[in-house]
C-alpha positions in Angstrom: -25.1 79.7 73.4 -25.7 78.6 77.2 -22.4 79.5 79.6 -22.2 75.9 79.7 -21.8 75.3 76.1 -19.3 78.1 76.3 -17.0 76.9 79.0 -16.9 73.7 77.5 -15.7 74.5 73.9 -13.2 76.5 75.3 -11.0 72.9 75.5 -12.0 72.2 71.7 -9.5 73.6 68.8 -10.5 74.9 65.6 -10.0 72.1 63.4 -13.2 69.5 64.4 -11.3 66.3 64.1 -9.0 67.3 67.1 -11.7 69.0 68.7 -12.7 65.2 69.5 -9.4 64.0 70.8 -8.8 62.7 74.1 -5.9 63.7 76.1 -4.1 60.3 76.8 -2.1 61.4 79.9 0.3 58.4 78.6 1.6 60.5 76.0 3.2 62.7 78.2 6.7 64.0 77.0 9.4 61.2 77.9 11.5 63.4 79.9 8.2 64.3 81.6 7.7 60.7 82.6 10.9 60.4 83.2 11.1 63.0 86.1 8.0 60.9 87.6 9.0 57.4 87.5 12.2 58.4 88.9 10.3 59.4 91.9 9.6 55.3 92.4 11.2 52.8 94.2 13.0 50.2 92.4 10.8 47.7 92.6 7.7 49.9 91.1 9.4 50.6 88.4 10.0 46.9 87.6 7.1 45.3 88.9 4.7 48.0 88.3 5.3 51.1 86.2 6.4 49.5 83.0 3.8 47.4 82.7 1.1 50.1 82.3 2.2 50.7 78.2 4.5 50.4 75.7 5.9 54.3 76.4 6.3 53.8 80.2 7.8 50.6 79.1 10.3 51.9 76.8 11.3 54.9 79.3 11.7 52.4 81.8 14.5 50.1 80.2 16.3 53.7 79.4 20.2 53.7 80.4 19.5 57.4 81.5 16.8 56.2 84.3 19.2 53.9 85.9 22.6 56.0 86.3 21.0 56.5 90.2 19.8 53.6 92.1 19.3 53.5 95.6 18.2 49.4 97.0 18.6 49.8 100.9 14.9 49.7 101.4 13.9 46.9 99.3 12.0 44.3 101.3 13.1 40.3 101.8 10.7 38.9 99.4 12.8 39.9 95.9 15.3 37.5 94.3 17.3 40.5 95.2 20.8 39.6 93.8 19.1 38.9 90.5 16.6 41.9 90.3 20.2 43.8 91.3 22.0 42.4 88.4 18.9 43.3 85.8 19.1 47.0 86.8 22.7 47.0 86.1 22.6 45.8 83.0 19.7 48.1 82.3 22.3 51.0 82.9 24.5 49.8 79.9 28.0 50.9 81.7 26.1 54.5 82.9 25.6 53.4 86.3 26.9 56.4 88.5 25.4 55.8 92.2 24.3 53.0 93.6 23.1 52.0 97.1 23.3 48.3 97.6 21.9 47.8 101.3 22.4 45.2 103.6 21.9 42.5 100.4 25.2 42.7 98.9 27.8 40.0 98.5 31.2 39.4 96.9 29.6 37.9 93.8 27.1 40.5 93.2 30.0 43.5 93.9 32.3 41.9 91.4 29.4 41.9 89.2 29.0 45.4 89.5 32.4 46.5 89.4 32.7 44.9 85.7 30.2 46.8 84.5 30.1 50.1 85.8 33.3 51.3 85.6 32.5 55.2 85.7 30.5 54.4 89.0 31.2 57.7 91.7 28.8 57.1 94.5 28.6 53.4 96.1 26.6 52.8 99.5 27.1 49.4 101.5 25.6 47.9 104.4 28.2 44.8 105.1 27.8 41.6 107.1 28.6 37.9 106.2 29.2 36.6 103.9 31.3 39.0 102.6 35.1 39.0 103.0 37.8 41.9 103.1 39.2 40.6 100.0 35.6 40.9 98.3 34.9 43.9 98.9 38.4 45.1 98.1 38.5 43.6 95.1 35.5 45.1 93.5 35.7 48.6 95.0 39.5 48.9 93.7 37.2 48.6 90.2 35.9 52.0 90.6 39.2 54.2 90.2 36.2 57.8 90.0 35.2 56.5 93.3 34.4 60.0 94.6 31.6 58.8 97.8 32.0 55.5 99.4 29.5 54.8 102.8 29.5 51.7 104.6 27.6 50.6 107.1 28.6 47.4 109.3 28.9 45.9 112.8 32.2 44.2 113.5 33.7 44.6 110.0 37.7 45.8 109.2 37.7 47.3 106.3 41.0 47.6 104.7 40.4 51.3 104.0 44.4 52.4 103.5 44.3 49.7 100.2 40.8 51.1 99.1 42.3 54.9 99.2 45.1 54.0 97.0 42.7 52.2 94.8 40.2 55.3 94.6 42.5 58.8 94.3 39.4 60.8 93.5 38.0 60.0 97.0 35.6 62.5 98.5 33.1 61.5 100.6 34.1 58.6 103.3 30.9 57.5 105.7 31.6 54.6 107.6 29.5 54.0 110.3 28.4 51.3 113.1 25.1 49.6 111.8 24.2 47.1 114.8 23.1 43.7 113.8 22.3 43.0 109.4 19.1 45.9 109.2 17.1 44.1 112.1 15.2 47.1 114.3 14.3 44.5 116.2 17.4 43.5 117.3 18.5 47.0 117.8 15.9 47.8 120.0 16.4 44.6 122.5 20.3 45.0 122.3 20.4 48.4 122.5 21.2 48.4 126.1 24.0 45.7 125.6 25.9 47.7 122.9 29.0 49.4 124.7 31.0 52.3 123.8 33.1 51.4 120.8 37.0 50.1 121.8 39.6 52.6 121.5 41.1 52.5 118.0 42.9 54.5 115.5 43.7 51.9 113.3 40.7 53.2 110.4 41.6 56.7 111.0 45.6 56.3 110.3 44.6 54.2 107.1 42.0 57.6 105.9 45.0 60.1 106.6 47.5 57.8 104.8 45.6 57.2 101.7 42.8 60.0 101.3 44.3 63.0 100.6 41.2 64.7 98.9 38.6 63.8 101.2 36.3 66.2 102.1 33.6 64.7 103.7 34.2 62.2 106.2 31.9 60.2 108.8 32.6 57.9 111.8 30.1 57.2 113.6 30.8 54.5 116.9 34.1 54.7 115.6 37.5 53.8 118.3 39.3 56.7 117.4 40.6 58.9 119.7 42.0 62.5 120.4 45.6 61.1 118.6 43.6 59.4 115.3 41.9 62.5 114.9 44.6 65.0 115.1 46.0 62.1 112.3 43.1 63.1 110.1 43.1 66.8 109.9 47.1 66.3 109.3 46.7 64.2 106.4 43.7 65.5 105.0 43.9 68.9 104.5 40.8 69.9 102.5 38.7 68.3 105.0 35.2 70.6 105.5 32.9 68.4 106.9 33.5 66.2 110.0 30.9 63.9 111.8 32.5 62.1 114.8 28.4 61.5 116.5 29.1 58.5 118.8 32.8 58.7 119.1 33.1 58.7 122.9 36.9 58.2 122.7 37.6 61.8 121.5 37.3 64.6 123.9 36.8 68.0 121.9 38.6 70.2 124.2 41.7 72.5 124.2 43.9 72.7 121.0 42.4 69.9 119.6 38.1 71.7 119.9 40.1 75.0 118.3 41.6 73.4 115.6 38.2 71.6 114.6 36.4 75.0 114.6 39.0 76.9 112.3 39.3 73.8 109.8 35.9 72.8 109.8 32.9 74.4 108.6 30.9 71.7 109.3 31.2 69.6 113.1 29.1 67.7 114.6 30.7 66.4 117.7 30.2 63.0 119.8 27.2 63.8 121.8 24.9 65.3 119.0 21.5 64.4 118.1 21.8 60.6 116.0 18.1 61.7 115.1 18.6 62.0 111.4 20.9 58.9 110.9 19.3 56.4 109.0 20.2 53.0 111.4 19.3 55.4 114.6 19.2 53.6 117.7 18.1 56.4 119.8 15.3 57.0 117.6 14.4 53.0 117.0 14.3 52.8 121.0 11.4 55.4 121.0 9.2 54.2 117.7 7.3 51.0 117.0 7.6 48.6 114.4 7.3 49.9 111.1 4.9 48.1 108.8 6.9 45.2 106.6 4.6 45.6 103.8 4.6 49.7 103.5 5.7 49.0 100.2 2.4 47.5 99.4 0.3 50.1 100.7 -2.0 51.5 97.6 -0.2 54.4 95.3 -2.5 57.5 94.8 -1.2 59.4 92.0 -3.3 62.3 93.2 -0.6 63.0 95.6 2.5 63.1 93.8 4.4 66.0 95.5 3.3 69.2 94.6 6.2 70.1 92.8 6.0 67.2 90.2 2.2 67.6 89.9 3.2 71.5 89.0 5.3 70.0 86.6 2.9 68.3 84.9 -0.3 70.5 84.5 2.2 73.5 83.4 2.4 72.2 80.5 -1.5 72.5 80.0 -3.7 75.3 78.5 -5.7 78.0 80.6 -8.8 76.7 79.6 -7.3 72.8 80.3 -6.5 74.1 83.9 -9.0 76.0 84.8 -11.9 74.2 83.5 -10.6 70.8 83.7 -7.9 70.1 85.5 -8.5 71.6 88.9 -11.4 69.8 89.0 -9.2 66.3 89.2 -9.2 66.2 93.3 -8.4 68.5 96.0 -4.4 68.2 95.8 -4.5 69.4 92.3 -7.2 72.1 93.5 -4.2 73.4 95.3 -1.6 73.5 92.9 -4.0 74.7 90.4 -5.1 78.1 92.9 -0.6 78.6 93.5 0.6 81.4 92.0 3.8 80.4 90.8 1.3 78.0 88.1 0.5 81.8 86.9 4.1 83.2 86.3 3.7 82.5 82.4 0.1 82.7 80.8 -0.5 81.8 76.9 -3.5 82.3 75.7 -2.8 82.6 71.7 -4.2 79.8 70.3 -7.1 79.5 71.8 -10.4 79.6 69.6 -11.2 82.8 67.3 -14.4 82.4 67.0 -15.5 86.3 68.2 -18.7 84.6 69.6 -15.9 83.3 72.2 -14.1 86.6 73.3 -15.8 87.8 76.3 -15.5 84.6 78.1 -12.1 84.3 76.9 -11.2 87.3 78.3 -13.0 86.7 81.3 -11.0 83.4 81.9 -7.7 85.7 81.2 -8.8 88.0 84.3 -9.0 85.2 86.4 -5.7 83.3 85.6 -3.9 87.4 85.9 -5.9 87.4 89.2 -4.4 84.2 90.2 -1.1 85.1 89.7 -1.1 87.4 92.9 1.1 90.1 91.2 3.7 87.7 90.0 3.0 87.3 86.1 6.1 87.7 84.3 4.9 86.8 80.7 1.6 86.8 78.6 0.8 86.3 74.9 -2.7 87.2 74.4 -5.2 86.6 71.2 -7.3 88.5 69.1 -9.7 88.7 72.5 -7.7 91.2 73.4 -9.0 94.8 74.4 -8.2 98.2 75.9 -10.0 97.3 79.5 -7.9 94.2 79.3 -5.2 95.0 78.6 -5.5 97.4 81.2 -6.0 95.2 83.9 -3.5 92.8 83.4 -1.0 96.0 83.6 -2.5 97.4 86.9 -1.8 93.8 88.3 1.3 92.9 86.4 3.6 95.4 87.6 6.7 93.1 87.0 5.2 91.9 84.0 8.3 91.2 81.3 7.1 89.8 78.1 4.1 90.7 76.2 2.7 89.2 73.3 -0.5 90.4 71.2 -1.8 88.9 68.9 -4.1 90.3 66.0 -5.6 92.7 68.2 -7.1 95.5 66.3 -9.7 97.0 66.0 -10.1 95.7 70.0 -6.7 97.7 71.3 -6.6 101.1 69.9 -3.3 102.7 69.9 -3.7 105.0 73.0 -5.3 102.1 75.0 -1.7 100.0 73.9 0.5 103.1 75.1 -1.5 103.6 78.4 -0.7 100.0 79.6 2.8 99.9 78.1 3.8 102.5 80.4 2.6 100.4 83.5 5.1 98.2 82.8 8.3 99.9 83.2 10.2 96.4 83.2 9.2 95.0 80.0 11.9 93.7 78.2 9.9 91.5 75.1 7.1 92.8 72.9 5.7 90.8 70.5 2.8 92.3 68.3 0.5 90.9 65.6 -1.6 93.4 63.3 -2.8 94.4 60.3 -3.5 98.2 60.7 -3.0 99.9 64.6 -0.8 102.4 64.4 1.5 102.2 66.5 3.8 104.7 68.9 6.5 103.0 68.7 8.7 105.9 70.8 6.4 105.9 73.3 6.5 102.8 74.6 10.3 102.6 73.8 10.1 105.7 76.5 8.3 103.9 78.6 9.9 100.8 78.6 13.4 101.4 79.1 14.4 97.9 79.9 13.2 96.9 76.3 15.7 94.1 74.1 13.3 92.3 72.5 10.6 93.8 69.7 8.5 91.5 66.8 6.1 93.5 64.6 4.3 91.2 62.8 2.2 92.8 60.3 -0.7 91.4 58.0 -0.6 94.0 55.6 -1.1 98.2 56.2 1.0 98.4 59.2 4.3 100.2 57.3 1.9 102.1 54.8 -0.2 103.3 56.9 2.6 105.9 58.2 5.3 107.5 56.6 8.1 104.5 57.1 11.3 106.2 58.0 9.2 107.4 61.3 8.9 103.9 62.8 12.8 103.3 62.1 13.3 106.7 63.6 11.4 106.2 67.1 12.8 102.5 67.2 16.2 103.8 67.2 15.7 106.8 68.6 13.7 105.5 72.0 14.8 102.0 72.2 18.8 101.9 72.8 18.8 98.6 74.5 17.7 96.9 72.0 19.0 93.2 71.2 16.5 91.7 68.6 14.2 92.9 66.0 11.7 91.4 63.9 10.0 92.7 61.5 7.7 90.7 59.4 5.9 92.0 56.1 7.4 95.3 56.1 9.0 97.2 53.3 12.7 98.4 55.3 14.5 99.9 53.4 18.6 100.0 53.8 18.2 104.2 54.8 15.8 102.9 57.4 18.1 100.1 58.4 21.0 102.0 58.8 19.0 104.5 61.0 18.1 100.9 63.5 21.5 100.0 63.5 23.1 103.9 64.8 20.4 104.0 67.3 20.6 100.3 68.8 24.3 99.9 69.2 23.8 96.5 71.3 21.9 94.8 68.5 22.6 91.8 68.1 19.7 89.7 66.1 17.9 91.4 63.5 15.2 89.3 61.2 13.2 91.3 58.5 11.6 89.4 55.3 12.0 92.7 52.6 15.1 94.9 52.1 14.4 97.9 49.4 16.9 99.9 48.1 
């Protein structure tokens, strides 16, 4: 057999008709496909992603994918109050955060209000032709209101009606926006826009009605030195206070102390605008962005790293290594990280012994590519002393072990001699028919031990007298939360010797009881 024929059939299972499958990447677990759809933009999902099959499509018109929805960024071209209206009705009533943008009207909020009752986080950008009473009237629908952030120009919000109307009230962000989402304008007017009148009117209203805030944003606000000393009167649990733009408050004196010993969190009138998302300091230095950025070409070889790790995870070794890293360079990278290493399982690949040297070599690598951080293994019947002792030289904080059907390749002092390389072990799982094992060495050894499964075929409780395995479990292993032990004859004198000796145990699972 060439190495090529080798490598190869290490993808194939033991049973030839799935050796022939296919893996259709569409079949991935829903909550899998889940976790990467939400990763799209509105308008992907409904124009793009649940067209491509009758899964995607079904994940898609989920409630649970729409209980987050964030529309500031969608572009002119969408019947956008309709598309708006589809999504939530998609959510069934579970809509719990929703960012409208700069698209919204009183029609569509009233729409929303109706049907998403339990909605805690709502984001609007507001501008004719909405009206006061609009907007009043469908936020005093949300009584778990818990974030509200509006963006606007010359707007009044009638903010002392909308705290009554939302008690839970956490998060309050109401900042200056400019002109309705134009960076054109922004950038020509810039140099027209004046420092905000002086005002206190919004800040009275928030220290009347919103007790429980938290949070609370005013950027190009009027207020002043009196409206705030208002707000951290009447909100008392106030932690977080961004006042960027504010010109009319002066941060000195009594007023700069008391700001520092209430609140962990200040950013004060002359700080850095640079992460706002309606910037004019930053839209002043950058050119115009592209209008059709949301037509640019997807290339699902760079989904973030994270979510790519996510996904090949859940693949074999032999998928990974011989397959999978071969994809494209991103995936390359993910494939070579070592936290893609912390958990190796290796049992079900083939038995065929023809296969167990380059099975073991492939094990050698993925341990080498784990950079010391392997935490957990389960090994097959490729198994051997050598092995097994290099995966303990490299796995110091190695803390599950699983081996399966390893004899005659592990021999009982090769086992020991690896076992005590791994003073944090705290699972051992092993599958036999006939190695003797010493079962208080490695309980010596492994101090940190709570988990133990003996599996045996057949010969492993004969082969020794049986009261001496229940004696060094319970005499070496005191920590000791579950036991399995699988075709064995315990007996209730052995039992009883377990249960003195393991005080903390807590699951026990044995097929035979003699008397």
């Amino acid at each position: 057999m060439t190495t090529s024929t080798t490598l190869q059939s290490l993808f194939m299972k033991e049973d030839e008709e799935r050796r022939k499958e296919q893996r259709n990447w569409l079949d991935l677990p829903p909550e899998l496909t889940t976790s990467i759809l939400l990763r799209l933009s509105v308008t992907d999902i409904l124009f793009n992603a649940q067209k491509v099959c009758r899964q995607w499509r079904r994940v898609c018109k989920d409630p649970s994918m729409w209980q987050k929805i964030n529309l500031q960024d969608c572009l002119y071209r969408f019947d956008f109050e309709g598309m708006c209206r589809h999504i939530v009705d998609l959510s069934q009533g579970g809509l719990l955060e929703i960012n409208i943008g700069h698209f919204v009207s009183d029609s569509l909020l009233s729409y929303i209000a109706d049907r998403s009752s339990n909605l805690k986080g709502l984001g609007l950008s507001i501008y004719e032709p909405m009206t006061n009473e609009g907007v009043l009237k469908g936020i005093a629908k949300f009584p778990w209101l818990e974030t509200l952030e509006v963006f606007h120009s010359s707007f009044k919000l009638d903010l002392k009606a909308i705290g009554h109307a939302c008690p839970q009230l956490k998060t309050l962000k109401l900042n200056f926006l400019g002109c309705p989402g134009h960076d054109n304008y922004l950038r020509s007017q810039v140099d027209l826009i004046s420092p905000p009148v002086e005002c206190d009117d919004d800040a009275l209203a928030i220290a009347e009605s919103m007790p429980k805030l938290r949070h609370l944003q005013l950027i190009w606000n009027g207020l002043t030195n009196t409206g705030l000393n208002v707000i951290l009167d009447g909100c008392p649990h106030l932690e977080d206070l961004d006042v960027r733009k504010c010109f009319n408050i002066k941060l000195v004196g009594n007023l700069e102390k008391r700001c520092l010993e209430r609140i962990k969190e200040l950013r004060r009138p002359g700080d850095s605008t640079a992460d706002y998302p309606y910037n004019i300091e930053k839209k002043m230095k950058t050119s115009s962005p592209s209008p059709m950025k949301d037509e640019e070409p997807r290339s699902w070889a760079d989904l973030p790293s994270e979510l790519t790790s996510l996904i090949l995870i859940r693949l074999s070794v032999a998928d990974i290594l011989n397959n999978a890293q071969k994809v494209c360079r991103p995936w390359r990278r993910v494939c070579k990280e070592p936290s893609m290493w912390r958990k190796i399982d290796m049992r079900n690949l083939i038995r065929d012994r023809g296969m167990l040297e380059p099975l073991a070599i492939m094990c050698r690598h993925a341990v080498d590519r784990s950079e010391g951080g392997l935490v957990k293994i389960h090994l097959g019947n490729f198994v051997n002393d050598d092995l097994l002792d290099y995966i303990a030289d490299r796995s110091k904080n190695l803390r599950s072990l699983g081996l399966g059907m390893c004899f005659p390749r592990v021999t009982r002092p090769g086992l020991v001699n690896a076992i005590t390389k791994l003073p944090l072990l705290e699972t051992l799982e092993v599958s036999h028919s006939c190695l003797n094992l010493s079962l208080e060495d490695i309980g010596h050894a492994c101090p940190q031990l709570k988990t133990l499964k003996l599996n045996s075929s057949g010969g492993f409780w004969n082969s020794r007298n049986d009261d001496d395995y229940a004696l060094e479990i319970a005499k070496s292993m005191p920590e000791l939360r579950h036991l399995h032990l699988y075709a064995n004859n315990l007996s209730y004198t052995r039992l009883n010797a377990i249960l003195d000796g393991c005080p903390h145990l807590e699951r026990l699972v044995t097929d035979v009881l003699q008397a």
